[in-house]
CHARMM-style PDB file with segment names, atoms N, HN, CA, C and O in Angstrom:
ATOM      1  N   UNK     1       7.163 -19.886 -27.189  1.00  0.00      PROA
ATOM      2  CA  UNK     1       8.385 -19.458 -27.848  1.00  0.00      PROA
ATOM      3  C   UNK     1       9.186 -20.682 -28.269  1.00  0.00      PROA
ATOM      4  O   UNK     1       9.532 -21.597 -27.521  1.00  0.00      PROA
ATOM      5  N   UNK     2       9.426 -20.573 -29.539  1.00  0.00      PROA
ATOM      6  HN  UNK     2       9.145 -19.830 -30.146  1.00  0.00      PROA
ATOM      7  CA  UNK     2      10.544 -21.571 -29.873  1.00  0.00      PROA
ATOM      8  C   UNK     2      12.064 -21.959 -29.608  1.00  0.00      PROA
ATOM      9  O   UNK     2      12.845 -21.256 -30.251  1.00  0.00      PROA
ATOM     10  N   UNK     3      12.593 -22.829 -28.880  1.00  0.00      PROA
ATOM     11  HN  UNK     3      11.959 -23.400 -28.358  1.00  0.00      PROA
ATOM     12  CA  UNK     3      13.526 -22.195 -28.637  1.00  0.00      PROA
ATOM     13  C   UNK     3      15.027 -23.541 -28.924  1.00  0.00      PROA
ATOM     14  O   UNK     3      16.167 -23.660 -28.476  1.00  0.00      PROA
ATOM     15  N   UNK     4      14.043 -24.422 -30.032  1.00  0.00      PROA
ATOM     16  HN  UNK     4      13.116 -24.326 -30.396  1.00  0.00      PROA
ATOM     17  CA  UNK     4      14.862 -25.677 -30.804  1.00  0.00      PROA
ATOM     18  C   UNK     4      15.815 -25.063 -31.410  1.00  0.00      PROA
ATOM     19  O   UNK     4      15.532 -24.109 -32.134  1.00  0.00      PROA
ATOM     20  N   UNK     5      17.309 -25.528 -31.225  1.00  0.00      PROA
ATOM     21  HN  UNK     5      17.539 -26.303 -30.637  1.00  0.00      PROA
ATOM     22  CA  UNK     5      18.260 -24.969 -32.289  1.00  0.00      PROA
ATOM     23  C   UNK     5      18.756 -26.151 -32.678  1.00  0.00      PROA
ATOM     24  O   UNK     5      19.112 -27.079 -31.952  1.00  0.00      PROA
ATOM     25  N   UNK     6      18.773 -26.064 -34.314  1.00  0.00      PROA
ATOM     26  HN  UNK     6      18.483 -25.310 -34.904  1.00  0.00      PROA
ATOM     27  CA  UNK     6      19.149 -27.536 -35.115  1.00  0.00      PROA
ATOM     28  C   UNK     6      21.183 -27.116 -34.703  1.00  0.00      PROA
ATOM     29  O   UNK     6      21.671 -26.004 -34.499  1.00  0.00      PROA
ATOM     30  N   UNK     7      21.817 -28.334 -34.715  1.00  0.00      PROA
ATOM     31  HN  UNK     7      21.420 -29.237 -34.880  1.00  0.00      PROA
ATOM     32  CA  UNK     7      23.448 -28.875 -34.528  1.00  0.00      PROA
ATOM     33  C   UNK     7      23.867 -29.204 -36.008  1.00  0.00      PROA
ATOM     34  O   UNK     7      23.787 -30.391 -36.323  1.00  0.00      PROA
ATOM     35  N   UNK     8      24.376 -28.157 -37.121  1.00  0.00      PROA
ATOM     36  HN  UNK     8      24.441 -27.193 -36.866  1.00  0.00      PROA
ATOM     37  CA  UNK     8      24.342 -28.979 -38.379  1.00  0.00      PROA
ATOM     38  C   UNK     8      25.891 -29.368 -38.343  1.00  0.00      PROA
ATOM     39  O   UNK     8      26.755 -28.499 -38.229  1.00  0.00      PROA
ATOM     40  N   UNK     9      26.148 -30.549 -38.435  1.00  0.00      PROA
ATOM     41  HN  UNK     9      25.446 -31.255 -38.527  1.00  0.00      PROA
ATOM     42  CA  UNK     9      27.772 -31.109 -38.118  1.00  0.00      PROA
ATOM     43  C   UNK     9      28.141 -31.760 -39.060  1.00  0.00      PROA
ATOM     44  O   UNK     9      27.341 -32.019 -39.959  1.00  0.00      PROA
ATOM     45  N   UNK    10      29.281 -32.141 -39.100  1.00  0.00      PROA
ATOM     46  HN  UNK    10      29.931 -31.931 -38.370  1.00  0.00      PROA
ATOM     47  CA  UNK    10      30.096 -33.259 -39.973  1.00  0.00      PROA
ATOM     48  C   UNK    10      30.222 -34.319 -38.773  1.00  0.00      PROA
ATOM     49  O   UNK    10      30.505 -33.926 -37.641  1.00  0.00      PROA
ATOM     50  N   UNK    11      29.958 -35.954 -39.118  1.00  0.00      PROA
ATOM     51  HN  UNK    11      29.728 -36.273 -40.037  1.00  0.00      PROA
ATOM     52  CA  UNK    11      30.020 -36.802 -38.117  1.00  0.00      PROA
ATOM     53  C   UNK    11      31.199 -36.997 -37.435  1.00  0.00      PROA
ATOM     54  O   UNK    11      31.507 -37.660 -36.445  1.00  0.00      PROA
ATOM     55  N   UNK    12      31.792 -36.265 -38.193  1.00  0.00      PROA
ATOM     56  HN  UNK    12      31.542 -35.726 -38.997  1.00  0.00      PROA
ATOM     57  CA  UNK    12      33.557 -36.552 -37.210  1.00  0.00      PROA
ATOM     58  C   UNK    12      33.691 -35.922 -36.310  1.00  0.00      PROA
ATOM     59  O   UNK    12      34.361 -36.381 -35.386  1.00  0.00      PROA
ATOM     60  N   UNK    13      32.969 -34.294 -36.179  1.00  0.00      PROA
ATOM     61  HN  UNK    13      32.425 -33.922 -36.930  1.00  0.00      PROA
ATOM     62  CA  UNK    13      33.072 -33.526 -35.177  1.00  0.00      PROA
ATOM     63  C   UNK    13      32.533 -33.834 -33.853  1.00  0.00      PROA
ATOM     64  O   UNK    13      33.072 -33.391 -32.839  1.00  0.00      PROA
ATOM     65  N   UNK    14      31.358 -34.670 -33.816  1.00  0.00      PROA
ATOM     66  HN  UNK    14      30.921 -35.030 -34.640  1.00  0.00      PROA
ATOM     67  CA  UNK    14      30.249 -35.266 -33.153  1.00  0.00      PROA
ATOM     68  C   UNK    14      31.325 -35.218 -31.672  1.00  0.00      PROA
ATOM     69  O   UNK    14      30.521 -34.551 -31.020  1.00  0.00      PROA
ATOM     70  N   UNK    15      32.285 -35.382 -30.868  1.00  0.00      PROA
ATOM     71  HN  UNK    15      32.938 -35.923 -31.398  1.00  0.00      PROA
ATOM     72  CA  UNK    15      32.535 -35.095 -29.510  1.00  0.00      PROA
ATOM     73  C   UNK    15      32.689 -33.275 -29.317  1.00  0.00      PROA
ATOM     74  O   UNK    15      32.412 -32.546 -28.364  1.00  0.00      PROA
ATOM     75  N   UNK    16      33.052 -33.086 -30.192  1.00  0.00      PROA
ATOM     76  HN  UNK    16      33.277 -33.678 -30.966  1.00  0.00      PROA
ATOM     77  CA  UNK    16      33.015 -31.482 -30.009  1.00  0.00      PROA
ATOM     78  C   UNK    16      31.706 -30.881 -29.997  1.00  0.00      PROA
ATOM     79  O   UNK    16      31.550 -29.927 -29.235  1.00  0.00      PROA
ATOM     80  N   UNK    17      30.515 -31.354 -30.865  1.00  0.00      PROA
ATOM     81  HN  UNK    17      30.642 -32.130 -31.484  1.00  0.00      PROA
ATOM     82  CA  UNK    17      29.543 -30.911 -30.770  1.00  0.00      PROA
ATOM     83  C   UNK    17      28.522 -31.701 -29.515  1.00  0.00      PROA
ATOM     84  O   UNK    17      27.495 -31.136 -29.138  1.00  0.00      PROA
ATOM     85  N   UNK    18      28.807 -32.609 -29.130  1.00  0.00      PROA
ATOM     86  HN  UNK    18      29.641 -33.068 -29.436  1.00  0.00      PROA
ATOM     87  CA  UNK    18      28.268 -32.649 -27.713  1.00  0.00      PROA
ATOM     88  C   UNK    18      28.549 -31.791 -26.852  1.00  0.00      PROA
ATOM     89  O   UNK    18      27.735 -31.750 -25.929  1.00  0.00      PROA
ATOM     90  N   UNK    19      29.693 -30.828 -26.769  1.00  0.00      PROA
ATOM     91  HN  UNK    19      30.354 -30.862 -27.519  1.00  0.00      PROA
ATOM     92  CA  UNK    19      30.054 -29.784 -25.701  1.00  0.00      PROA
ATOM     93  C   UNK    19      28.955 -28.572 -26.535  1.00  0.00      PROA
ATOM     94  O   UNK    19      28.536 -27.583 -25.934  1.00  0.00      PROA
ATOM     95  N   UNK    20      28.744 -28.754 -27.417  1.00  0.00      PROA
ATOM     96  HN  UNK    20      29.084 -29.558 -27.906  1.00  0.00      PROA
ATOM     97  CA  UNK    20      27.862 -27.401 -27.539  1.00  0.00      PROA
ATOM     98  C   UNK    20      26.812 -27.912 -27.333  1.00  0.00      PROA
ATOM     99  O   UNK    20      25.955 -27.032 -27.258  1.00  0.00      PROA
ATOM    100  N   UNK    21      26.426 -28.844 -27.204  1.00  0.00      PROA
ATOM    101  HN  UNK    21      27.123 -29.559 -27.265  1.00  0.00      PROA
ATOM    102  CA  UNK    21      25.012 -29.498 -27.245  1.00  0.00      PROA
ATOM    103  C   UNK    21      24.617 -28.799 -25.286  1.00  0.00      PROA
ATOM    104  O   UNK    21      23.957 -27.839 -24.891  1.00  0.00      PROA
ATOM    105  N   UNK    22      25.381 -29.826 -24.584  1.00  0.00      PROA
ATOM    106  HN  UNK    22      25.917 -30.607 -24.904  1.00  0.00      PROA
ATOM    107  CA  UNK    22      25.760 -29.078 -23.542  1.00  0.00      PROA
ATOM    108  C   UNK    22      25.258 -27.998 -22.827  1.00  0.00      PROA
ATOM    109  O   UNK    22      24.502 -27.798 -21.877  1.00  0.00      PROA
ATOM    110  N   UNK    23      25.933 -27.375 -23.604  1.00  0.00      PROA
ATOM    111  HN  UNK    23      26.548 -27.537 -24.376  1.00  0.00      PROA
ATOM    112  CA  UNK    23      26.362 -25.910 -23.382  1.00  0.00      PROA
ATOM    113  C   UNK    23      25.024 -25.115 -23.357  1.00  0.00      PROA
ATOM    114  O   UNK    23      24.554 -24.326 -22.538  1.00  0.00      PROA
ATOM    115  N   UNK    24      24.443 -25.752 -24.907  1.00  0.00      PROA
ATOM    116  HN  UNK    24      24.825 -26.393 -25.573  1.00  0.00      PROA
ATOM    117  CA  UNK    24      23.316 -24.650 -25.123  1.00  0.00      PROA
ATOM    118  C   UNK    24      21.805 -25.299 -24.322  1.00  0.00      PROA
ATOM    119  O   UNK    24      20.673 -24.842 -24.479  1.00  0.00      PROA
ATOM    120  N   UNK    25      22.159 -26.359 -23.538  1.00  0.00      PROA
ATOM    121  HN  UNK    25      23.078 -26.731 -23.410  1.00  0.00      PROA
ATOM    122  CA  UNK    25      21.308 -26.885 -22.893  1.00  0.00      PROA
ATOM    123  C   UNK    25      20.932 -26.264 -21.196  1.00  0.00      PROA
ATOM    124  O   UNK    25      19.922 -26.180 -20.498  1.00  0.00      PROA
ATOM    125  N   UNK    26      22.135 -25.978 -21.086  1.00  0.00      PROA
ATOM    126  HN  UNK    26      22.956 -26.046 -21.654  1.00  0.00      PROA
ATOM    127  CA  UNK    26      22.665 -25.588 -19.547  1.00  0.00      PROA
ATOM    128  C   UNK    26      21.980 -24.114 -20.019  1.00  0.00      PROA
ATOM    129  O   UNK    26      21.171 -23.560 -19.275  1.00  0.00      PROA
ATOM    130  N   UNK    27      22.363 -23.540 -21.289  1.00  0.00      PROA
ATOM    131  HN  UNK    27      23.020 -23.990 -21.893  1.00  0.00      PROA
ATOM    132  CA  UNK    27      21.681 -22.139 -21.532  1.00  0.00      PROA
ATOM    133  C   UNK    27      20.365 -22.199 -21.226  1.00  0.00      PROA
ATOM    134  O   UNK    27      20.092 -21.240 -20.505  1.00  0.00      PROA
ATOM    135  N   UNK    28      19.097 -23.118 -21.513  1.00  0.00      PROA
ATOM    136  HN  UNK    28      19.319 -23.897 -22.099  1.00  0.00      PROA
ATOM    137  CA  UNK    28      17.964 -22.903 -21.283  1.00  0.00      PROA
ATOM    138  C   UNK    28      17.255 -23.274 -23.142  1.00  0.00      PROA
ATOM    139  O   UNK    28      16.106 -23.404 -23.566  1.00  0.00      PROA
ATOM    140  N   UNK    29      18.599 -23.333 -23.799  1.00  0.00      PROA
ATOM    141  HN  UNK    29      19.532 -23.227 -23.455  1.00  0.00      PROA
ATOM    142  CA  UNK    29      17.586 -23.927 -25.391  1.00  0.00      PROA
ATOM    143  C   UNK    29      17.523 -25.351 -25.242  1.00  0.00      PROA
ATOM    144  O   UNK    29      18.079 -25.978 -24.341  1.00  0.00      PROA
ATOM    145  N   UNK    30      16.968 -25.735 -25.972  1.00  0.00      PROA
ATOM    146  HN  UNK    30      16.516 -25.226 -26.705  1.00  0.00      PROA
ATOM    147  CA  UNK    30      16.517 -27.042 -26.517  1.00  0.00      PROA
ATOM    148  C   UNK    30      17.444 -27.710 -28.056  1.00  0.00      PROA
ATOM    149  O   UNK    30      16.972 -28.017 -29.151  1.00  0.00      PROA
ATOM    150  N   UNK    31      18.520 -27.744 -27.691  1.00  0.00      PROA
ATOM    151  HN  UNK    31      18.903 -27.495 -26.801  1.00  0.00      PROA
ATOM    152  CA  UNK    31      19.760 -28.416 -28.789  1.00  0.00      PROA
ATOM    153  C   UNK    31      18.899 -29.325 -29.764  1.00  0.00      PROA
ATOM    154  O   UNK    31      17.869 -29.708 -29.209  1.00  0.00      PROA
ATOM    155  N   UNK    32      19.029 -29.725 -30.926  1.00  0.00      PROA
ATOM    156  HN  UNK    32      19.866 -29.414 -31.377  1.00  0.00      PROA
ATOM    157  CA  UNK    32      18.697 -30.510 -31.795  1.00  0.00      PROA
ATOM    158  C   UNK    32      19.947 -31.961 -32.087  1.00  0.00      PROA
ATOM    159  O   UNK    32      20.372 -31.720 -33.216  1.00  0.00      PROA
ATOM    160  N   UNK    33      20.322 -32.652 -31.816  1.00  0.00      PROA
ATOM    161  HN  UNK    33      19.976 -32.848 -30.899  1.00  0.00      PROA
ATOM    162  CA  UNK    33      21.430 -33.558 -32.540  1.00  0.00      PROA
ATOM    163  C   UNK    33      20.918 -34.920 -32.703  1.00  0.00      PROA
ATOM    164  O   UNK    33      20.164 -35.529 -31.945  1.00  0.00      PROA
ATOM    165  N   UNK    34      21.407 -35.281 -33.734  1.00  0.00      PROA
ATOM    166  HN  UNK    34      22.019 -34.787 -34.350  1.00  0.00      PROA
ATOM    167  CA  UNK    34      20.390 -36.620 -34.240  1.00  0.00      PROA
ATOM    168  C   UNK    34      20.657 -37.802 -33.129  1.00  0.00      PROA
ATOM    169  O   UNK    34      19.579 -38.265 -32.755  1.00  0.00      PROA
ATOM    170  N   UNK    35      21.543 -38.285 -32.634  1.00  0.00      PROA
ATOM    171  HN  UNK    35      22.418 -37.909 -32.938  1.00  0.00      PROA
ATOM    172  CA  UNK    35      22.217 -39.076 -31.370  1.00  0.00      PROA
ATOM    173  C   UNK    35      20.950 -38.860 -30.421  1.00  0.00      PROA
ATOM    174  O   UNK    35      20.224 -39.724 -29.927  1.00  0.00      PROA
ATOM    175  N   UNK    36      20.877 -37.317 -30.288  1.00  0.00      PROA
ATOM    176  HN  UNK    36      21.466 -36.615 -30.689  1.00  0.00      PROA
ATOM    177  CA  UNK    36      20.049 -37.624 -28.787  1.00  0.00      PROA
ATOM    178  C   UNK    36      18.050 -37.192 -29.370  1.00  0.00      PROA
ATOM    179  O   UNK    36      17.123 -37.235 -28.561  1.00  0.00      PROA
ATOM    180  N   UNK    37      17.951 -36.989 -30.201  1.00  0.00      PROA
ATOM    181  HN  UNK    37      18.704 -36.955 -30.858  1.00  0.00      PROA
ATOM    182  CA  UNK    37      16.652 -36.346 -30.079  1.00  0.00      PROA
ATOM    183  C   UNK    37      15.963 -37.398 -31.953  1.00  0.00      PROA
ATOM    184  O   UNK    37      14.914 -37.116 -32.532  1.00  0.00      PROA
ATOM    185  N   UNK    38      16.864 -38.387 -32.359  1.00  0.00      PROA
ATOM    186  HN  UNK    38      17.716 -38.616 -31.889  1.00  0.00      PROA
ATOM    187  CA  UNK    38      16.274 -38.834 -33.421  1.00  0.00      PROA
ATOM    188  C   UNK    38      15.928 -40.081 -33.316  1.00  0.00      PROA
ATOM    189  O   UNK    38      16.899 -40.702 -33.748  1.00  0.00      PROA
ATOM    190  N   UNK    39      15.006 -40.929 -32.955  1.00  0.00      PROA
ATOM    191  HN  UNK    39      14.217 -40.424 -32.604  1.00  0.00      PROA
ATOM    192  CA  UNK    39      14.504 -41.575 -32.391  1.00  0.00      PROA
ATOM    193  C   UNK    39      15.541 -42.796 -33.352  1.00  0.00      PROA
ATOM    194  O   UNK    39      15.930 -42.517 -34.486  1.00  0.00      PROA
ATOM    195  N   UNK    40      15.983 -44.561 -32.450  1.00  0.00      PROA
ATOM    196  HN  UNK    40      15.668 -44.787 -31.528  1.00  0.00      PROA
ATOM    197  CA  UNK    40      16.580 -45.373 -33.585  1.00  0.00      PROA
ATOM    198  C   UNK    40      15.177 -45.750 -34.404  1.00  0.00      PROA
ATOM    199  O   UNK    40      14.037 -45.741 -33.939  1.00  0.00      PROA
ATOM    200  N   UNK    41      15.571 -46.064 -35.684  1.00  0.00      PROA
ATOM    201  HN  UNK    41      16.497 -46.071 -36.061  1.00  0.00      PROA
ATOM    202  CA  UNK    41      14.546 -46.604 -37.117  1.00  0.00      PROA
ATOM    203  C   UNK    41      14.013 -45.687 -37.748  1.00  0.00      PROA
ATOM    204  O   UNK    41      13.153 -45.951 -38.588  1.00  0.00      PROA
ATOM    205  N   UNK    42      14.463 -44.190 -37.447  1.00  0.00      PROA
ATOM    206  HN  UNK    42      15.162 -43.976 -36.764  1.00  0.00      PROA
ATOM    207  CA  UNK    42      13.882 -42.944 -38.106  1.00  0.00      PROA
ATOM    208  C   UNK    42      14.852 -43.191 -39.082  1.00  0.00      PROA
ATOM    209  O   UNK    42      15.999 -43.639 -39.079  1.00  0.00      PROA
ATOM    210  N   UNK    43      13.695 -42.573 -40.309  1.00  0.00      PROA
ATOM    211  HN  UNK    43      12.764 -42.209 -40.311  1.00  0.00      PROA
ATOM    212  CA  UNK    43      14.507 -42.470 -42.054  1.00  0.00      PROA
ATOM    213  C   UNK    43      15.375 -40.953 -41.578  1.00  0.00      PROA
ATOM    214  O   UNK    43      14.962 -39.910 -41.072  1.00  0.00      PROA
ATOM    215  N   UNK    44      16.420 -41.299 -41.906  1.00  0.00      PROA
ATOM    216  HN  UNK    44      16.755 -42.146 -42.317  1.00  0.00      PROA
ATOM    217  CA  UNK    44      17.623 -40.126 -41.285  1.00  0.00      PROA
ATOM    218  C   UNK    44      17.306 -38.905 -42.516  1.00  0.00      PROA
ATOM    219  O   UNK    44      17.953 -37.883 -42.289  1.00  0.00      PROA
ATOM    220  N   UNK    45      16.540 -38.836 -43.618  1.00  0.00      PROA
ATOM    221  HN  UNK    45      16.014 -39.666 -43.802  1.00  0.00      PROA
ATOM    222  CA  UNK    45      16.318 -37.905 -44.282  1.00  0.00      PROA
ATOM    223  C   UNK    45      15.138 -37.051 -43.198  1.00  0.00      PROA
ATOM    224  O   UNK    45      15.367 -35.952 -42.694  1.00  0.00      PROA
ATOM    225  N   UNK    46      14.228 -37.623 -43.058  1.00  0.00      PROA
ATOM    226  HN  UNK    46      14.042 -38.516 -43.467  1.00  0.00      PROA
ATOM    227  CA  UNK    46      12.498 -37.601 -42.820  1.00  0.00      PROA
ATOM    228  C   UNK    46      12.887 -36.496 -41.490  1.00  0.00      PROA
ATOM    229  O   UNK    46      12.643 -35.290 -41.435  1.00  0.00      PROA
ATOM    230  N   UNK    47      13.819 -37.684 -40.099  1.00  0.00      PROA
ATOM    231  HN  UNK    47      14.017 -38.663 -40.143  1.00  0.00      PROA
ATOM    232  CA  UNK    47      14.568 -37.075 -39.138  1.00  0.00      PROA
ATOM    233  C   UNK    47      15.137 -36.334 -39.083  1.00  0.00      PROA
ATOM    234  O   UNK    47      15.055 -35.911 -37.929  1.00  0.00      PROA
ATOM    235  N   UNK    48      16.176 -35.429 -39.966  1.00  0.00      PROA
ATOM    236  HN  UNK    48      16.242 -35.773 -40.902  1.00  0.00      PROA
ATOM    237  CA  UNK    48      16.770 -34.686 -39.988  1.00  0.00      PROA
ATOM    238  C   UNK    48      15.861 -33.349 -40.634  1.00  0.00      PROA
ATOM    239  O   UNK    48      16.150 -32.182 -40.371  1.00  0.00      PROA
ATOM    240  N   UNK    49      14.844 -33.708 -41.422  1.00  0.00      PROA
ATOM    241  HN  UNK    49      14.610 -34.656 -41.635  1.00  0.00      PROA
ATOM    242  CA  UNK    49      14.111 -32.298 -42.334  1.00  0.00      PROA
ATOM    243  C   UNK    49      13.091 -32.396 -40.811  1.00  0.00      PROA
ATOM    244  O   UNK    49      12.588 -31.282 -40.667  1.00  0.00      PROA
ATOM    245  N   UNK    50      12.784 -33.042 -40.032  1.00  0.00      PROA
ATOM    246  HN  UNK    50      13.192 -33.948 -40.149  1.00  0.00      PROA
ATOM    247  CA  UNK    50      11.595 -32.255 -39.129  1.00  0.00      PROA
ATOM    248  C   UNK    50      12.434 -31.963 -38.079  1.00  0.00      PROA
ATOM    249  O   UNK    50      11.707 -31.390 -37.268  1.00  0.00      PROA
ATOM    250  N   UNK    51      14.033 -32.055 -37.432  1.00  0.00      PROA
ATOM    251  HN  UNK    51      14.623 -32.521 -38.091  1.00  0.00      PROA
ATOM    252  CA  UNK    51      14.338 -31.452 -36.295  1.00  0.00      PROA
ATOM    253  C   UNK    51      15.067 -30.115 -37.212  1.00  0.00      PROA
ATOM    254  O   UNK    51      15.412 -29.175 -36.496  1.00  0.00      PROA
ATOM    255  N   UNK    52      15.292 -29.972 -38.503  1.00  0.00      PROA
ATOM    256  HN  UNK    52      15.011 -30.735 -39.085  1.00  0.00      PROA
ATOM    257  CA  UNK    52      15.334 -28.392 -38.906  1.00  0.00      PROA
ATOM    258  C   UNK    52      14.125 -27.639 -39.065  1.00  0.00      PROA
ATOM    259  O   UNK    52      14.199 -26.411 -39.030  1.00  0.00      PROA
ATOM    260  N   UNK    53      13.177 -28.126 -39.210  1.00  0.00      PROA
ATOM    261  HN  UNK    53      13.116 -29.124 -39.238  1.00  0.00      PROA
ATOM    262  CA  UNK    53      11.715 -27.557 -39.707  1.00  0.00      PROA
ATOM    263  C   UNK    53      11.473 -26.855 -38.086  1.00  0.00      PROA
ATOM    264  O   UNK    53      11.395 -25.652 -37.837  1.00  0.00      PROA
ATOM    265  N   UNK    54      11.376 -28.103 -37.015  1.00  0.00      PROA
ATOM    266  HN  UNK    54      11.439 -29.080 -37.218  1.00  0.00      PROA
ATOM    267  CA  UNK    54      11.108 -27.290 -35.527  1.00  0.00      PROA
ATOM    268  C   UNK    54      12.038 -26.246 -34.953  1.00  0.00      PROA
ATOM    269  O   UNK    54      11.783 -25.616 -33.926  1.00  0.00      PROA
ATOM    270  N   UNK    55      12.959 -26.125 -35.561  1.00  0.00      PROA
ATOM    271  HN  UNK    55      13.167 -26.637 -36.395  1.00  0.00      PROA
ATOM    272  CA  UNK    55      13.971 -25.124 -35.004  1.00  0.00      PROA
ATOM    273  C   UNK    55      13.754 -23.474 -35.188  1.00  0.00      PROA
ATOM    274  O   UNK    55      13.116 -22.819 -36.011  1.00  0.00      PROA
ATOM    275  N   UNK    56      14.220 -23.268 -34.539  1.00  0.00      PROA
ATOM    276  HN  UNK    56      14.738 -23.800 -33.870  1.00  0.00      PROA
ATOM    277  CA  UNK    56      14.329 -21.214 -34.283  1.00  0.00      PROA
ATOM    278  C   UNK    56      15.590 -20.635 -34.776  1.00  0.00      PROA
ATOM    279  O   UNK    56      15.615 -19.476 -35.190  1.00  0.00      PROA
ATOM    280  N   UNK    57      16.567 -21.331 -34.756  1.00  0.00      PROA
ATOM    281  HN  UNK    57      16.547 -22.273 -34.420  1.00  0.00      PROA
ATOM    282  CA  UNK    57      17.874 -21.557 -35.174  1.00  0.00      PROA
ATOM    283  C   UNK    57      18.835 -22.621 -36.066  1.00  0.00      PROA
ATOM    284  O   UNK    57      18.493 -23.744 -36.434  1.00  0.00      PROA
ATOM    285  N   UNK    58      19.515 -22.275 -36.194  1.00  0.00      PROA
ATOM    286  HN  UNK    58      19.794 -21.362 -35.895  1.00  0.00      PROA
ATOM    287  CA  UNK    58      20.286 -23.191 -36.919  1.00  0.00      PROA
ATOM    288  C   UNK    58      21.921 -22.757 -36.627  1.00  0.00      PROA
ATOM    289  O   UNK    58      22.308 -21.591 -36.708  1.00  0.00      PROA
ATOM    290  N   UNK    59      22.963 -24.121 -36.210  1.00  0.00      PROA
ATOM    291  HN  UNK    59      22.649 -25.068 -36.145  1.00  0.00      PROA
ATOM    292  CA  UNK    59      23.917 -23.611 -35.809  1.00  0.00      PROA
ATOM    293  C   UNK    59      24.644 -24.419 -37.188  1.00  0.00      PROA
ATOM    294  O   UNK    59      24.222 -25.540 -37.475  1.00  0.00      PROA
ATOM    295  N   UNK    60      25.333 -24.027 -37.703  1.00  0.00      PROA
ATOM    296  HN  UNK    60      25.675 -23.117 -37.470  1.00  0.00      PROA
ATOM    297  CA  UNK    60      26.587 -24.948 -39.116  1.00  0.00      PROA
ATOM    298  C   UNK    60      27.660 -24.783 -38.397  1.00  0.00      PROA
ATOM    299  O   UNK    60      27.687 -23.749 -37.729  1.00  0.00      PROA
ATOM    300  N   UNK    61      28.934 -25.785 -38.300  1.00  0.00      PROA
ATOM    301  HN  UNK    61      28.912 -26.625 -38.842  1.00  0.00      PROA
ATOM    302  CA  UNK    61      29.540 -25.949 -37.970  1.00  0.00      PROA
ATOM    303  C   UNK    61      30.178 -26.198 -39.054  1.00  0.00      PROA
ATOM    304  O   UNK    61      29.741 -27.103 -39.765  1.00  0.00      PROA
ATOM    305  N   UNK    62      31.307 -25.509 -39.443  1.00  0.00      PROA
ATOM    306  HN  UNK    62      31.662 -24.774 -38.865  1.00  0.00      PROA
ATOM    307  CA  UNK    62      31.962 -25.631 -40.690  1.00  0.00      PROA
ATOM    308  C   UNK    62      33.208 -26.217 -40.223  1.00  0.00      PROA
ATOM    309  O   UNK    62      33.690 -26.011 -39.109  1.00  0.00      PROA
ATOM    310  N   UNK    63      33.843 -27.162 -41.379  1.00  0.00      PROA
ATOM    311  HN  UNK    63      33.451 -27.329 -42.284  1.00  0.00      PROA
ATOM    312  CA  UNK    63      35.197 -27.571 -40.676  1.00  0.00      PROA
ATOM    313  C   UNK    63      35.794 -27.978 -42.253  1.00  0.00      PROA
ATOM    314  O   UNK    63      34.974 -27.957 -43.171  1.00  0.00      PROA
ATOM    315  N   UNK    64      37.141 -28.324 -42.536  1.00  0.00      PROA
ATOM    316  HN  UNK    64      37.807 -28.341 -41.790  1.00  0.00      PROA
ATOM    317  CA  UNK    64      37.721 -28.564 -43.813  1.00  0.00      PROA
ATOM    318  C   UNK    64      37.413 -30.326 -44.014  1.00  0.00      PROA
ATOM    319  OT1 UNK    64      37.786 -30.905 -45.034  1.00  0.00      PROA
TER     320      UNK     64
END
């Protein structure tokens, strides 16, 4: 069962979305956020299209 959920954020939010990161970790999913799961020297395009590709979910975090 899949149970990767991609973190889609704005970089400013990035302390708020560590509490969901957290959160949904303590739940038993497997959080996606580029900080902790994108290895350093990954092409941040390449990195970011394969931790959405592995996901089951997708969370957007909308903000102004």
């Amino acid at each position: 069962m899949k149970d990767r959920i991609f973190l889609s954020h704005k970089g400013a939010n990035k302390p708020v979305i560590r509490c969901y990161y957290r959160a949904l970790g303590a739940a038993g999913f497997r959080p996606w956020l580029d900080e902790k799961d994108m290895p350093a020297g990954t092409n941040p395009d390449r990195g970011i299209r394969e931790g959405f590709k592995d996901a089951c979910a997708v969370i957007f975090f909308l903000t102004p």
